[in-house]
C-alpha positions in Angstrom: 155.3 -2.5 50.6 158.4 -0.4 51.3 156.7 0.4 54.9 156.1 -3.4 55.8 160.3 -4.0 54.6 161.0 -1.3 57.2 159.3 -2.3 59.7 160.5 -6.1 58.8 164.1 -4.9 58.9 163.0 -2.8 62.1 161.8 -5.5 64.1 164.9 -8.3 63.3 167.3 -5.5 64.1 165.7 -5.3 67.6 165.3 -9.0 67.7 168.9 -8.8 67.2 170.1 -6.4 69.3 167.6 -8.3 72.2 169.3 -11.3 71.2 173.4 -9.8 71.9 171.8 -8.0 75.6 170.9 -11.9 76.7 173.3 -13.7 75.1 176.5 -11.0 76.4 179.1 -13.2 78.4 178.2 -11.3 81.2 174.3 -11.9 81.4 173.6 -14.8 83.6 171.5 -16.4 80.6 174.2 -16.8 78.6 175.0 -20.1 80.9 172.6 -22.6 80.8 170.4 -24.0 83.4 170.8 -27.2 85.2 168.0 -27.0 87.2 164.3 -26.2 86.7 161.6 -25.3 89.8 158.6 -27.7 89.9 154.9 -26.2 89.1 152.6 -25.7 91.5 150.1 -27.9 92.5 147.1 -28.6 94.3 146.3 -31.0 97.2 148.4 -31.2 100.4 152.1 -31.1 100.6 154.2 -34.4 99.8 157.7 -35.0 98.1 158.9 -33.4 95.5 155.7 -30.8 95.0 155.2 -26.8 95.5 151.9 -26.4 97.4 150.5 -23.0 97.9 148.8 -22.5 101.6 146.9 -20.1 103.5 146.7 -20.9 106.9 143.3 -20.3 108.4 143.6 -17.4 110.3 143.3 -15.9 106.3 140.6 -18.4 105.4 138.8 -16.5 102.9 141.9 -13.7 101.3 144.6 -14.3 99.3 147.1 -14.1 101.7 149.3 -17.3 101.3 152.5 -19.0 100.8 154.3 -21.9 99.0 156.0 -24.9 100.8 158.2 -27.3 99.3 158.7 -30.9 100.8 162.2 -32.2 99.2 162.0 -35.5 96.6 163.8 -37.3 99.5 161.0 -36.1 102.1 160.1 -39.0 104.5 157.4 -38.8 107.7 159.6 -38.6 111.2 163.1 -37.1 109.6 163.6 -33.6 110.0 165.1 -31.5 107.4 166.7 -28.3 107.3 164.3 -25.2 106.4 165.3 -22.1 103.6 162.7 -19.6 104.4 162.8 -17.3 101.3 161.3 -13.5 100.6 160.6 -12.2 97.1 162.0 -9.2 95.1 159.8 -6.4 94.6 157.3 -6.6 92.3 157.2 -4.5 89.0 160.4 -4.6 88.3 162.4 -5.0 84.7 165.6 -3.3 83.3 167.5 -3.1 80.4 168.7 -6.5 80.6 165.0 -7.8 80.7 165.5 -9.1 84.2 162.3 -9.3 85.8 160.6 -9.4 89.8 157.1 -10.6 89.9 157.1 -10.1 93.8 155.4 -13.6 93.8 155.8 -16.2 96.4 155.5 -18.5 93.5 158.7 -16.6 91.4 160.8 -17.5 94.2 164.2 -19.5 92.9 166.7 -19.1 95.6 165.9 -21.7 98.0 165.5 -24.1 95.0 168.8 -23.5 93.4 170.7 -23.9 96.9 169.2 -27.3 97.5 168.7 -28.7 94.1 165.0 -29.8 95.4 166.7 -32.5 97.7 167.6 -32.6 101.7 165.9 -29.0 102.1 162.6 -27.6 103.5 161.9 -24.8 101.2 159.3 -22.1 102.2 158.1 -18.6 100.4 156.9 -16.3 102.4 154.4 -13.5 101.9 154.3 -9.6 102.7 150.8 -9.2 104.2 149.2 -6.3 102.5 148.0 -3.9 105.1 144.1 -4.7 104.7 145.2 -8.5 105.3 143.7 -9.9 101.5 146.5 -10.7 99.9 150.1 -10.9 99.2 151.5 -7.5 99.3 154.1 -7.4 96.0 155.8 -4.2 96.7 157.7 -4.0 100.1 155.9 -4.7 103.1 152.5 -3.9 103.5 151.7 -4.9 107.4 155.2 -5.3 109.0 153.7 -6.8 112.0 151.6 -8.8 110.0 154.3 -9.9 107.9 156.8 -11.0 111.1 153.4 -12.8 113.0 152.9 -14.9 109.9 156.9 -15.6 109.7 157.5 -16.8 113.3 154.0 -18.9 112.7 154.5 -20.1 109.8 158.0 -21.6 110.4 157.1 -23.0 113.9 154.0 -25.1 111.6 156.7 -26.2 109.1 158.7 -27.4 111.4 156.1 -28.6 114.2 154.1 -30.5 110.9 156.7 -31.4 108.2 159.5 -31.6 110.0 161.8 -29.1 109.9 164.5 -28.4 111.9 164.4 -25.4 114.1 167.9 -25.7 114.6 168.8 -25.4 111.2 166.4 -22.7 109.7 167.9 -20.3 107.2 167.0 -17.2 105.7 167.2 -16.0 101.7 165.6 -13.5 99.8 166.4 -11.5 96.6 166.2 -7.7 96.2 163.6 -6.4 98.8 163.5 -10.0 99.8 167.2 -9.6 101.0 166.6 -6.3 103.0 164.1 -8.5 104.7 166.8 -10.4 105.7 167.5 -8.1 108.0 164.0 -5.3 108.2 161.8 -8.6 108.9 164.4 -11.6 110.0 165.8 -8.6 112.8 163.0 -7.3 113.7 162.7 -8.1 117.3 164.7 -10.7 119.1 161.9 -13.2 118.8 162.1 -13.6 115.1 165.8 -13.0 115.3 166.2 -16.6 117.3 164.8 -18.5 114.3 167.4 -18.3 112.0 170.7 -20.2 111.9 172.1 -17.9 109.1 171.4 -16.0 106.3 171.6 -15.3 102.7 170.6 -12.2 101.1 171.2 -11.8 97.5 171.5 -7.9 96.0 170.7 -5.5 98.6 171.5 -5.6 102.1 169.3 -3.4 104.9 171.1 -0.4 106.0 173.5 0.4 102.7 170.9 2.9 101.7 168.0 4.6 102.7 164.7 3.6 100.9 161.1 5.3 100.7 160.1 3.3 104.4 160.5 4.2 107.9 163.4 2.7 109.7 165.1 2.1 106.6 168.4 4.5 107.5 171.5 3.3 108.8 170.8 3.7 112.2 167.8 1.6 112.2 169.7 -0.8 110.6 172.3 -1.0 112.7 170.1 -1.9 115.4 168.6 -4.4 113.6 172.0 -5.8 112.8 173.0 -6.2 116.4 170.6 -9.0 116.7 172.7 -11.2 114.2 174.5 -12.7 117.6 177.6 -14.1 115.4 175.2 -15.8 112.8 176.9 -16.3 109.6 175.8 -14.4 106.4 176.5 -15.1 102.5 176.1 -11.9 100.9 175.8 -12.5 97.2 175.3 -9.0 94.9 175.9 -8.4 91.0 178.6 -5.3 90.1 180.1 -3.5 93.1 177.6 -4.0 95.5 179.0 -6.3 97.2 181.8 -4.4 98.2 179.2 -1.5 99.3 177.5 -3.9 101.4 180.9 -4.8 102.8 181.8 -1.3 103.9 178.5 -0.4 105.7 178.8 -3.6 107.8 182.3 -3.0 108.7 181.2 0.5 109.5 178.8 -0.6 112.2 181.7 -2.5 114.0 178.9 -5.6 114.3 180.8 -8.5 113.9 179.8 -11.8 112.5 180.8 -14.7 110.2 180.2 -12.3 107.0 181.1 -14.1 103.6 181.0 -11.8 100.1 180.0 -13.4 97.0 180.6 -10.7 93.7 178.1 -12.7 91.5 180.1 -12.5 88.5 177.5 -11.6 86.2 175.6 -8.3 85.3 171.7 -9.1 86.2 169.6 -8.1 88.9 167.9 -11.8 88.7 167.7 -14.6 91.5 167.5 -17.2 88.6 171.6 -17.5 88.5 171.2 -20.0 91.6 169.8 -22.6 88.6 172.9 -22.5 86.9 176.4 -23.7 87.9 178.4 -21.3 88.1 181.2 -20.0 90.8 178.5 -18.4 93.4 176.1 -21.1 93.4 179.0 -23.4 93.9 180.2 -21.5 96.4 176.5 -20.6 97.7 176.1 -24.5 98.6 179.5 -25.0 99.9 178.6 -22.2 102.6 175.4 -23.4 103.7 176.6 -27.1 104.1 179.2 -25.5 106.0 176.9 -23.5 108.6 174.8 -26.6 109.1 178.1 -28.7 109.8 179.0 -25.7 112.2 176.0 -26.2 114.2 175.9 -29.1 114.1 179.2 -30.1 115.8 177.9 -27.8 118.9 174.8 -29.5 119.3 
């Protein structure tokens, strides 16, 4: 009996203490959300629906990735296009923060829309034996950019996006992709209208790939042509990412977001709170940008 009261009094004291670590002031889930991401579901894409796809060059894998069509979708209109990249997978912290690495745990491209007047579209890795999503960094990189630049010429070709107005997001390893896949050749490069990386930004540190030093980087970065970036990180990074960039001399319409909260956690853009405010407010100024030159 005295054993089962210990561990009793064990358990609600960690209960407890789990309880103050998400409920601090400065954990993102100590705000509410506003917003909730639809389930996914079968059948072909239509408004207001998640639909996971492999195209049919990867008939027969797992290879695939998720397209949204916004409530307000209608046949003929075209719509702008968020083209997102997940977090690594395998990932938790103190602050039980958690990446799946999933196409389907994506919540960026969600959260900056509200699931109206946006193309949404997660994007896979391709692991390097082409069967399946690869959840920790890239897998095939060439793989990985072919099915980007065909996969976003479909959306756009099919479901009307605009190709004018295609923007890039990811969280974690999905925002060094930002730069290690969006830049990777001038090809890819010409698809985006801006971008929005949240925590992380390729070239402030070295990592365990190839091409992942500053140098690399830099010459990734040079195919940014002007395109403007919101750079969103938790803590300090920001400012990091801020002195790299200047360091390269590559200039740009750069934009840095402090998040404002502790966590390593793309769910903050389903809550209101200063950087999704000002998330939105940037991206409906990039589109207004473009399109006064069209």
């Amino acid at each position: 009996m005295r054993l089962f009261i210990l561990l009793l009094l064990l358990g609600t004291a960690i209960a407890q203490s789990e309880a103050l670590v998400v409920m601090s002031s400065d954990d993102i889930r100590s705000v509410a959300p506003d917003i909730g991401i639809p389930l996914i579901k079968s059948g072909v894409p239509r408004p207001g629906v998640r639909v996971a796809i492999t195209p049919s060059e990867y008939a027969g894998t797992n290879v695939h990735h998720i397209l949204y069509l916004p409530k307000d979708w209608v046949a003929g209109t075209q719509y702008p296009v968020i083209v997102e990249y997940a977090g690594n997978g395998n990932f938790n912290n103190a602050w039980n923060d958690v990446s799946t690495g999933r196409v389907e745990d994506s919540k960026l491209g969600y959260g900056l829309s509200a699931g109206e007047g946006f193309i949404w579209l997660c994007l896979p890795f391709v692991s390097k034996d082409g069967q399946h999503n690869e959840i920790t960094w890239w897998g095939d990189v060439e793989a990985t950019v072919r099915y980007c630049k065909n996969t976003v010429q479909q959306v756009c070709s099919r479901w009307g996006g605009n190709p004018d107005e295609v923007i890039l997001t990811g969280f974690s390893r999905g925002a060094i992709a930002c730069g290690y896949i969006g830049l990777h050749d001038d090809e890819i490069a010409d698809l985006w209208l801006a971008f929005m990386p949240y925590s992380h930004y390729d070239g402030v540190r070295a990592w365990s790939y190839p091409g992942s030093d500053r140098d690399a980087a830099a010459k990734r970065l040079k195919r940014i042509q002007g395109r403007g970036n919101f750079i969103v990180h938790e803590g300090a990074g920001v400012e990091a990412t801020r002195a790299y960039i200047e360091s390269t001399g590559i200039k740009a319409r750069f934009t840095y977001q402090a998040l404002g909260y502790r966590n390593h956690n793309d769910a903050w853009v389903l809550r209101d709170i200063p950087a999704r405010r000002a998330a939105r407010a940037w991206l409906q100024h990039e589109l207004e940008l473009a399109r006064e030159k069209r």
